[in-house]
C-alpha positions in Angstrom: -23.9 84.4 0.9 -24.4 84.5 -2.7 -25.9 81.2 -4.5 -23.2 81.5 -6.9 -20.4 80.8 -4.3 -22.6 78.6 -2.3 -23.0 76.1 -5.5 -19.5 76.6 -6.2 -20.5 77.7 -10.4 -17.5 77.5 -12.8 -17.4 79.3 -16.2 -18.3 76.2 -18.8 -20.7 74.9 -16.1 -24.0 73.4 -17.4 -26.5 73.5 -14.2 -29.7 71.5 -14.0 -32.4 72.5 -11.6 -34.2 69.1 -10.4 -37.0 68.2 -7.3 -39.9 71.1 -6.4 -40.1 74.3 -4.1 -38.4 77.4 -6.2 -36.0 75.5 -9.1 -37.2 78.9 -11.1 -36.4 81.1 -8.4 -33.2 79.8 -7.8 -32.4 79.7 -11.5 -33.6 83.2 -12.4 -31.5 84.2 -8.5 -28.3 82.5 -10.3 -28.3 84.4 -13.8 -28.8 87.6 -11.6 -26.1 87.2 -10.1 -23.3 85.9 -13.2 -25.2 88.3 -14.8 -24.4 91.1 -12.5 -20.4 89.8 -12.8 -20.7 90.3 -16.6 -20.7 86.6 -17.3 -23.1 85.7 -20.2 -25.8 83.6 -19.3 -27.9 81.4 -21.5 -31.0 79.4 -19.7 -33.7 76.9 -20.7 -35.9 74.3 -19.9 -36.2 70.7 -20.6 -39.8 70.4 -19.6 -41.9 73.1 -19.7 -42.3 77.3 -17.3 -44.6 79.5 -17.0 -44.7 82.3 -19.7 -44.7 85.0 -17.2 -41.4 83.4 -15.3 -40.1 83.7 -18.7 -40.4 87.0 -19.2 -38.3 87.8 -16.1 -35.1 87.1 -18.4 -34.1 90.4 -20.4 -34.5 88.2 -23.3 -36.5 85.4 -24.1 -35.9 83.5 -27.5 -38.0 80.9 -29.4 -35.9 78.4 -31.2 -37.4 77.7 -34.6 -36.0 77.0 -37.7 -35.5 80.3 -38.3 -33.4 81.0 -35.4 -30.2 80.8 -35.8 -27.0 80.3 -33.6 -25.7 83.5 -34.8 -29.0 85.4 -33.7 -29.0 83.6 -30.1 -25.3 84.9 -30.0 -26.3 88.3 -31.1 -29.0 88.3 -28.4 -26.7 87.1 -25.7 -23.9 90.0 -26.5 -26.7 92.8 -26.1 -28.4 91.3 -23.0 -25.8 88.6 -21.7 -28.9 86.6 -20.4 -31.4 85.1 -22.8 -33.7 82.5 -22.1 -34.6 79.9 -25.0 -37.5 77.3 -25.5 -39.2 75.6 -28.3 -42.8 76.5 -28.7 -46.1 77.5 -26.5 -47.6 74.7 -25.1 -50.4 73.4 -27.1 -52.3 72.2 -23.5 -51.5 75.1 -21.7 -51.8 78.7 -22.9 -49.8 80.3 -20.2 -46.5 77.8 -20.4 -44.1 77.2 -22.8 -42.1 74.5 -23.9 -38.7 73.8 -23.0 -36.1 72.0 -25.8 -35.4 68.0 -26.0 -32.4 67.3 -24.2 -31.0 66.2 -27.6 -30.3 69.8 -28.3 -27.8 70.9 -25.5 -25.1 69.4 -26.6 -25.1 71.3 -29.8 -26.6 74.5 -28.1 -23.1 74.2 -25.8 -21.3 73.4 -29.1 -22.9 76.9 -31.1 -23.5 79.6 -28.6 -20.5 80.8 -26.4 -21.7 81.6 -23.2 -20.5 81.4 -19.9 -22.8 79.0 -18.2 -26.2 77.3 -19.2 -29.0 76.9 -17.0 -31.2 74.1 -17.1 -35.1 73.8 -15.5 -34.7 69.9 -15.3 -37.9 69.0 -14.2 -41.7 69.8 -12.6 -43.6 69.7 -9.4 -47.1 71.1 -10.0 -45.8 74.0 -7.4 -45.6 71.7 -4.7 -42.9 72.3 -2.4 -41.3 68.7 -2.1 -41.0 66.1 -5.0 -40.2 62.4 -5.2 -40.0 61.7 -9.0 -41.8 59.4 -11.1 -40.3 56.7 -13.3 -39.6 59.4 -16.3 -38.4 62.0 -14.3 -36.4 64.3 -14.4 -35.5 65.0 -17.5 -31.8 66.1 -17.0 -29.4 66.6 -20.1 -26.3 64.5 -20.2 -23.7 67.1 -20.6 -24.2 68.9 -17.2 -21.9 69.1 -14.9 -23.8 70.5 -11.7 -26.9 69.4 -10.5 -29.2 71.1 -8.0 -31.7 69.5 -6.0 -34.5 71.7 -4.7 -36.7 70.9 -1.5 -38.9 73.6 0.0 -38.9 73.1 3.6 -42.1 74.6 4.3 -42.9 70.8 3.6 -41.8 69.7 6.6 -44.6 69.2 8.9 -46.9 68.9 6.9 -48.9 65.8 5.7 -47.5 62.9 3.3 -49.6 63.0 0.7 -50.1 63.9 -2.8 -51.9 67.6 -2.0 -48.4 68.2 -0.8 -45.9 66.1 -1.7 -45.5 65.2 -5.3 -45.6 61.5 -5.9 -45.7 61.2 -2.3 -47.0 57.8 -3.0 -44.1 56.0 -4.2 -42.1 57.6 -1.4 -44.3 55.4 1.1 -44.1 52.1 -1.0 -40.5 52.2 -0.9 -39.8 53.3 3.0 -43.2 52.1 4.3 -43.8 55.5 5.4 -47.4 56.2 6.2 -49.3 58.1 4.0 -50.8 61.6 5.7 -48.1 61.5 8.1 -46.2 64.8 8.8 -43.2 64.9 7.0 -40.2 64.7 9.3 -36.1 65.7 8.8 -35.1 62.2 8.1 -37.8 61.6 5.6 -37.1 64.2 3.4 -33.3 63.1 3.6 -33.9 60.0 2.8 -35.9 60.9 -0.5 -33.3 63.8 -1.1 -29.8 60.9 -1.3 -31.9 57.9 -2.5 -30.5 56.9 -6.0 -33.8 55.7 -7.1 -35.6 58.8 -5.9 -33.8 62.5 -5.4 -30.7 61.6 -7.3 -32.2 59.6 -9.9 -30.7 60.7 -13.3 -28.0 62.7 -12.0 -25.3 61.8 -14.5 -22.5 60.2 -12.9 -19.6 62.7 -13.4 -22.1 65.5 -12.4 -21.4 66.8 -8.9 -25.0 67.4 -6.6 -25.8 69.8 -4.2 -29.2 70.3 -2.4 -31.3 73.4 -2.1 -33.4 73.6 0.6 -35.6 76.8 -0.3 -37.9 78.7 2.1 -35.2 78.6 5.2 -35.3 81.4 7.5 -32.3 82.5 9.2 -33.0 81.4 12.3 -34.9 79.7 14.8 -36.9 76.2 14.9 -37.4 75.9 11.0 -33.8 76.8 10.4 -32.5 74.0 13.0 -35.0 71.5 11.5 -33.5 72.3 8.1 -29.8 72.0 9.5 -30.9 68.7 10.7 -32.0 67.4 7.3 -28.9 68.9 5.6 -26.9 67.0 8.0 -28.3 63.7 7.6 -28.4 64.4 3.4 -24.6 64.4 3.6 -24.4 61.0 4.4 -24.8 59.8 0.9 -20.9 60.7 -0.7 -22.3 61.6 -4.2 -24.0 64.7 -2.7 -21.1 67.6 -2.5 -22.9 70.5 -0.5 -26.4 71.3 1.2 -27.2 75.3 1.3 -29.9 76.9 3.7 -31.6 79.6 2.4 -34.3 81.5 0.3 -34.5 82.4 -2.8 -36.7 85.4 -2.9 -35.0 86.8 0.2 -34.1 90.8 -0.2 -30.8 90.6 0.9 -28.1 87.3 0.0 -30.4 84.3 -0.5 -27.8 81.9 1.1 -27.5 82.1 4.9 -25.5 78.9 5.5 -23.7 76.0 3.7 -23.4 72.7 5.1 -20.7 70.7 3.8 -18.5 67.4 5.3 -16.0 68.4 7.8 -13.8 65.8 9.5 -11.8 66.4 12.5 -8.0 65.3 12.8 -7.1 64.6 16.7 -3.4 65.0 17.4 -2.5 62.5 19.7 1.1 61.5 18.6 3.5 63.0 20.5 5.8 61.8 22.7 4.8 64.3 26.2 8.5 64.8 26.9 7.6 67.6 29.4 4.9 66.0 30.8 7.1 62.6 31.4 3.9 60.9 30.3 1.8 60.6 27.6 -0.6 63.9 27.8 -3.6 61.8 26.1 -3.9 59.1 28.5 -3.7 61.3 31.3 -6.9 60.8 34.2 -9.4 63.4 33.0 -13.3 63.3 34.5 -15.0 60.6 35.7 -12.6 57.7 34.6 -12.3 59.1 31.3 -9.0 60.5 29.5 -7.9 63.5 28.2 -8.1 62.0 24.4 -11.7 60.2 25.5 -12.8 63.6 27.1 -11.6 65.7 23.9 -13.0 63.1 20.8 -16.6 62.8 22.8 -17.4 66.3 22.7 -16.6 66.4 19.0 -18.6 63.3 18.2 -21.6 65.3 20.0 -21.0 68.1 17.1 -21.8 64.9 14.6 -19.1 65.7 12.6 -18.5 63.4 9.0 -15.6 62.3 10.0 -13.1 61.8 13.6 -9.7 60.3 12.9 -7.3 60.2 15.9 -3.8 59.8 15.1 -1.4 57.9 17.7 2.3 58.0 17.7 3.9 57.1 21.1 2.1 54.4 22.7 0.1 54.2 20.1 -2.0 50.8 21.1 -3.0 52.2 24.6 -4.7 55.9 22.7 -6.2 53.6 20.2 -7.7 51.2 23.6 -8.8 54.4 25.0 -11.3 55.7 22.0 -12.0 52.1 20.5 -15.7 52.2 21.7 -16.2 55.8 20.5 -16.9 55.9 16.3 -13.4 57.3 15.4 -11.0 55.7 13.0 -7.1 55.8 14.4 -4.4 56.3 12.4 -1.1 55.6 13.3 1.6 57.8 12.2 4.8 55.9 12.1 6.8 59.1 11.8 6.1 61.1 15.0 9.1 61.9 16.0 10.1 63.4 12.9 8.5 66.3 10.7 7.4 68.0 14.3 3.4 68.1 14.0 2.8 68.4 10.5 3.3 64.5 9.9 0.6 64.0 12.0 -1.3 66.0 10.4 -0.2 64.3 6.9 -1.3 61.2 8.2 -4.6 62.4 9.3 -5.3 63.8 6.0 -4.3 60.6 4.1 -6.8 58.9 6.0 -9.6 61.1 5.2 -12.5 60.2 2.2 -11.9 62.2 -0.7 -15.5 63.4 -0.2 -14.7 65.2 3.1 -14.8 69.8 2.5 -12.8 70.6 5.0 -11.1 69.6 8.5 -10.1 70.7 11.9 -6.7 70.1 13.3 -7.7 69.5 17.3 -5.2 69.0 19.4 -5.0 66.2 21.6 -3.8 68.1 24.6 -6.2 71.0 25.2 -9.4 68.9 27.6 -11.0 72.4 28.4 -11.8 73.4 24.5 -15.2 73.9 24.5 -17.6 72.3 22.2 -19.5 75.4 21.7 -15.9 77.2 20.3 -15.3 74.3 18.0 -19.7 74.9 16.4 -18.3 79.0 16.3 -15.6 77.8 13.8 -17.9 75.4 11.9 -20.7 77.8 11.7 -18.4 80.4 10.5 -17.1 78.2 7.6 -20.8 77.0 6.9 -21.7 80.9 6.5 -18.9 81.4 3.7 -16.4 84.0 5.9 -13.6 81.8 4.8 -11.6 78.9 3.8 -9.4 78.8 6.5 -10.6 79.7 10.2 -9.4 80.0 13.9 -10.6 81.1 17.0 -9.4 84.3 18.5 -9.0 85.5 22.5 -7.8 88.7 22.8 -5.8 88.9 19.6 -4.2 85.9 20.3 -5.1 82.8 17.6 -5.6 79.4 19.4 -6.8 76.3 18.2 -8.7 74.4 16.4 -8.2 75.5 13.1 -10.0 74.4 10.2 -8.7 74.5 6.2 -11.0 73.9 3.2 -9.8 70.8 1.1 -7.9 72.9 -1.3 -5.3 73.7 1.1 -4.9 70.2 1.5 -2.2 69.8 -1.0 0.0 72.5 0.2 -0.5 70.8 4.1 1.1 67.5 2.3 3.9 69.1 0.7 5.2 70.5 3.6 8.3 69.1 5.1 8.8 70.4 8.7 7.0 72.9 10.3 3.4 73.3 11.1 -0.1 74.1 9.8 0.5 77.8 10.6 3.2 78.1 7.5 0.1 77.6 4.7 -1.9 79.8 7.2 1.0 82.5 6.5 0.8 82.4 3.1 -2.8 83.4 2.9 -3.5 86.3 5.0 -6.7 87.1 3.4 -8.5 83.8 3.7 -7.9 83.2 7.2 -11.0 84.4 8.9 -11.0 84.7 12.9 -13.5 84.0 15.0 -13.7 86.0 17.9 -14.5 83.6 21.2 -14.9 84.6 25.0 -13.0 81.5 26.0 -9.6 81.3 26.5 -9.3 77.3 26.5 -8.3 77.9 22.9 -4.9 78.8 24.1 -4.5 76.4 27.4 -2.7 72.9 27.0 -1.0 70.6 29.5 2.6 70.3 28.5 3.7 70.4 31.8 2.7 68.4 35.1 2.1 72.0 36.7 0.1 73.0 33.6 -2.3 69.7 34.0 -2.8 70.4 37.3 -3.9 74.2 37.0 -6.5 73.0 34.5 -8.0 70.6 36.5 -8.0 72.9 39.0 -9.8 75.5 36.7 -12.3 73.1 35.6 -13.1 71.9 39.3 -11.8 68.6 39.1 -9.3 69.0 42.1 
């Protein structure tokens, strides 16, 4: 995946690069790429860069007096990336000088570009920050705000030879200092307002970078682990795993909040009782059996929505952390005011959700991961499993399909699928308990039978 789509950039966007372990990478990686889609890209810094990172850009400009917005604007035409600073730094022959912050606004206000990228702050090249009180230095007017962790930090010992400001990280948690840095340490730094999101301005959306991730194996799952517990804080929008000075796409996955919606409404007419409190395994339900396995898949967000006998579903998952919704309207609007309901209830925070059915106890957890793994990877906004050609459920739609969902009078979920063919992805599984439900007394029976419970 492309850093571009995984941070979501806008044309007008200002973006700030804050925290330690390849900011410049990441920023140089971005203008590539708008670059390469003929968007003009202007780029600075705020504190100070190397003079050789510099001279990466196509064009570098020093803003003096002499310089002019017209010549920046000239400059940006011919090479449509140009990066600007103030002056060499008196202390340090091979850096230069980024401008005040003071002067973005009127930068934004002079030079027509597409974008600005900001280097917001420093890290010594270390490849995990915790900022000190006058840090970073981010400029009021952006609107996008990166936060960069190298995870090749993990593991390794909490203190200031790797970890920048590592001290004030262990005064506030009363972490021990030369203690290996673990997941939930470096998420805790990354969403603290006082430390990783400090000056983030507060219209400014956040997403995290964490640099240096290979594709795979334990590094990768160590860095899925941090990304998950990151997105517990509600002012951070995204977390992408990847690296920046990879050959190929620098992005291999995105994690972002997905919520599940359990349909549990109906009223089981076929069955001639309700499906969801139906024996199951081991004295649990079918609703109990189905909204455990997706509480193991820590997903942000469970809301189960009742209908028909709606206080003994909501009994049945009260000691599991779900929230139930009850959807006065059942037996109207077929499914899709349940699934209204479902998506009323959900933060405005949440990316995406699944629609799960409340009738289907043989879906298999590792189905449901295929689907979120394929929407953390990019392949598309809306998603569904696939056995032999045939689409099951569940099926999960990125937040801007949400409106659409809600406007919907009657139907289902599968009439805003039909309108956008070329989002849907499909994600072909080797199980076909995306297709089995119980409507029917004989069709609970055969899947107990099938799952060895009779």
């Amino acid at each position: 995946m492309l850093l571009r789509e995984a941070l979501r950039v806008q044309r007008g966007d200002v973006v700030s690069f804050v925290g330690a372990g390849g900011k410049t990478a990441a920023l140089f990686r971005l203008a590539a790429e708008l670059r390469a889609e003929s968007w003009r890209v202007l780029a600075t810094t705020t504190t100070r860069v190397a003079s050789y990172e510099v001279a990466q850009a196509p064009a570098a400009v020093q803003v003096t007096g002499a310089v002019t917005s017209g010549h920046i604007r000239d400059q940006l035409g011919e090479h449509s990336f140009v990066f600007l600073y103030a002056a060499g730094d008196a202390e340090n022959a091979h850096k230069v000088v980024g401008l005040p912050p003071a002067a973005i606004a009127g930068l934004i206000d002079s030079v027509n570009s597409d974008v600005l990228l900001i280097e917001a702050d420093g890290a010594r090249r270390l490849p995990f920050k915790v900022p000190r009180a006058h840090e970073p230095v981010i400029p009021p007017e952006t609107t996008l705000v990166v936060l960069v962790a190298g995870v090749d930090a993990l593991d390794q010992p909490l203190d200031e030879a790797h970890v920048y400001n590592a001290a004030r990280l262990c005064d506030r948690y009363g972490f021990v200092e030369g203690e290996r840095l673990i997941p939930p340490w470096m998420a805790v730094a990354l969403r603290d307002p006082e430390l990783g999101l400090r000056g983030v301005p507060d219209d400014a959306r956040v997403c995290v970078l964490l640099n240096k991730t290979p594709g795979k194996g334990y590094v990768h799952r160590r860095a899925r682990r941090v990304a998950q517990l990151v997105l517990r804080s509600a002012r951070i929008e995204a977390v992408a795993l990847g690296a920046m000075q990879s050959p190929g796409e620098p992005v291999w996955e995105v994690q972002r909040r997905v919520a599940a919606i359990v349909l549990a409404a109906g009223e089981s007419a076929r069955m001639g009782q309700p499906k969801p409190l139906l024996p199951w395994d081991r004295g649990q339900t079918v609703i109990e059996v189905i909204v455990a396995r997706l509480v193991a898949l820590r997903l942000a967000e469970i809301v189960v929505v009742t209908g028909h006998r709606a206080e003994d579903v909501a009994r049945a998952v009260e000691y599991l952390p779900v929230r139930v919704v009850h959807n006065p309207d059942y037996r109207q609007g077929e499914m899709i005011s349940s699934v209204q309901a479902g998506l009323r209830a959900l933060p405005q925070e949440i990316a995406a959700c699944l629609m799960v059915m409340g009738d289907q106890p043989a879906l298999s957890a590792c189905v449901v991961d295929q689907v979120l793994l394929a929407y953390g990877h990019g392949r598309g906004e809306i998603i569904a499993p696939v056995y032999e050609g045939r689409r099951g459920h569940p099926v999960l739609f990125d937040s801007r399909y949400w409106p659409e969902l809600l406007a919907l009078e009657a139907g289902a979920p599968r009439d805003v699928i039909a309108r956008y063919p070329d989002r849907l992805h499909l994600v072909p599984v080797d199980d076909d308990s995306i297709l089995r439900d119980i409507d029917t007394p004989e069709q609970y029976r055969r899947e107990r039978r099938l799952a060895g419970l009779e």
